[in-house]
N, C-alpha and C positions, 0 to 999 in steps of 0.2 A: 539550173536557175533560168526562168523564162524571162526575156527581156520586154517589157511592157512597151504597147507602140505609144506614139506622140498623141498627146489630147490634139483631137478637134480643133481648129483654130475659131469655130463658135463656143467654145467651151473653155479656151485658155483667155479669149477676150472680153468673155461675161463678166461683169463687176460681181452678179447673182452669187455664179460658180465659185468666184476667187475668194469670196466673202466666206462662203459656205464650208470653205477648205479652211479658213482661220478659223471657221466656229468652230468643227468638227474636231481640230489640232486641240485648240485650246480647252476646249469641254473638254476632252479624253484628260487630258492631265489633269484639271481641277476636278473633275471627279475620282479622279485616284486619291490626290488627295484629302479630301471631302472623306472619300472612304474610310479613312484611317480611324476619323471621330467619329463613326454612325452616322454619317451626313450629309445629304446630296446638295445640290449646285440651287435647288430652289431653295430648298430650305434653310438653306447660307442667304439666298435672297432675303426672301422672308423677315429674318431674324436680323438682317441687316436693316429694313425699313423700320420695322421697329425700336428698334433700340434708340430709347432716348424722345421715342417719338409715335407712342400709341394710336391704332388707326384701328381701322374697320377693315373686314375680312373683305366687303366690297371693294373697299380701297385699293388695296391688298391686290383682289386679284386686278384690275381694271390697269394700274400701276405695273404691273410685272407681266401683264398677259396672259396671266394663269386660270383656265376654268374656274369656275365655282365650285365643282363638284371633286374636282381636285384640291384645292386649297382647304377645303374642311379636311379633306386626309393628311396635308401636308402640319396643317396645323394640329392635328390631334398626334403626330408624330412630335412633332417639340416641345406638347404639351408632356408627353410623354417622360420627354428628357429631361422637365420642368425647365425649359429654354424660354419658353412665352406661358404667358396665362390669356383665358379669353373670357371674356367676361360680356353680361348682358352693360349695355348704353343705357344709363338709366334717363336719358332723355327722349330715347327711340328705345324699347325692348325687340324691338325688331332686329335691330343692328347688333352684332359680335365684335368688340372692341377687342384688339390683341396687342400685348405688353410684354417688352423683354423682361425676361427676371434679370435679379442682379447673376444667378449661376448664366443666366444664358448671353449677357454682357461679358462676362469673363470669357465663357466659351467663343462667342464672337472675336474677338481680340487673336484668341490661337485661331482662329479657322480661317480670318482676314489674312494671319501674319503667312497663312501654309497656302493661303490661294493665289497670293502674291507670289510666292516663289513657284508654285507652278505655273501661269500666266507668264513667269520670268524663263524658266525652263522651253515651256512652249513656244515664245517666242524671240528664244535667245541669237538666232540668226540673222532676227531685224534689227535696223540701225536705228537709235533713240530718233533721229530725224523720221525714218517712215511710221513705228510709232506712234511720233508726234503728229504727224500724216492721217494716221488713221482713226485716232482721237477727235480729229480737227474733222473729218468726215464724219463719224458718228452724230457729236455736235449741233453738224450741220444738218444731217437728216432728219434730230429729234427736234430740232428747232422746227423744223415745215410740217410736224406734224399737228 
């Protein structure tokens, strides 16, 4: 067994890095579990903005960061699973309107309840105080933007 040397002290002081090391922790688990339903982490997105709350594919991606050109595949996979419906805007035909179904509302509820407990899993080492910590920073970032 090889003994790993000490990060960098530019690399253990980076916010960038330290951020990056919770994304990378917590994705791995949420997609595991994700995996169980045929499911990935966007498409848990996705079908979370939706639900309850029909938008536009532009929306859609603009809202979550997601290319364009990815989000038609993402949605033609849910559409798949009858998770969302997408439909022409009959005020713009331009525009792609996307709707939870009632199965992909149900569905949502299990994929919420199983993304939580890996988020829980993932960051079971942190104290509800850091957390609360890191939440309050998030917050704060989305706010300046």
């Amino acid at each position: 067994m090889s003994t790993l040397p000490e990060l960098p002290s530019t690399l253990a002081k980076s916010p960038h890095f330290q951020v990056e090391r919770v994304r990378r922790h917590t994705k791995d688990e949420v997609e595991r579990a994700l995996a169980t339903h045929d499911s990935t982490m966007r498409e848990y997105w996705i079908l979370a903005c939706v639900d309850g709350q029909p938008m536009s594919q532009r929306q859609l991606s603009e809202l979550l960061g997601i290319d364009a050109s990815d989000m038609v595949r993402l949605i033609d996979s849910l559409e798949t699973s009858k998770w969302v419906t997408r439909e022409r805007d009959p005020k713009d035909r331009r525009r792609q309107i996307v709707a939870a179904t009632k199965k992909g509302t149900k569905a949502l509820a299990r994929l919420a309840a199983d993304v939580a407990e890996a988020e829980d899993r993932a960051l079971e080492a942190s104290s509800s105080k850091q957390l609360k910590s890191l939440r309050k920073l998030s917050q704060a970032l989305e706010a300046e933007e």
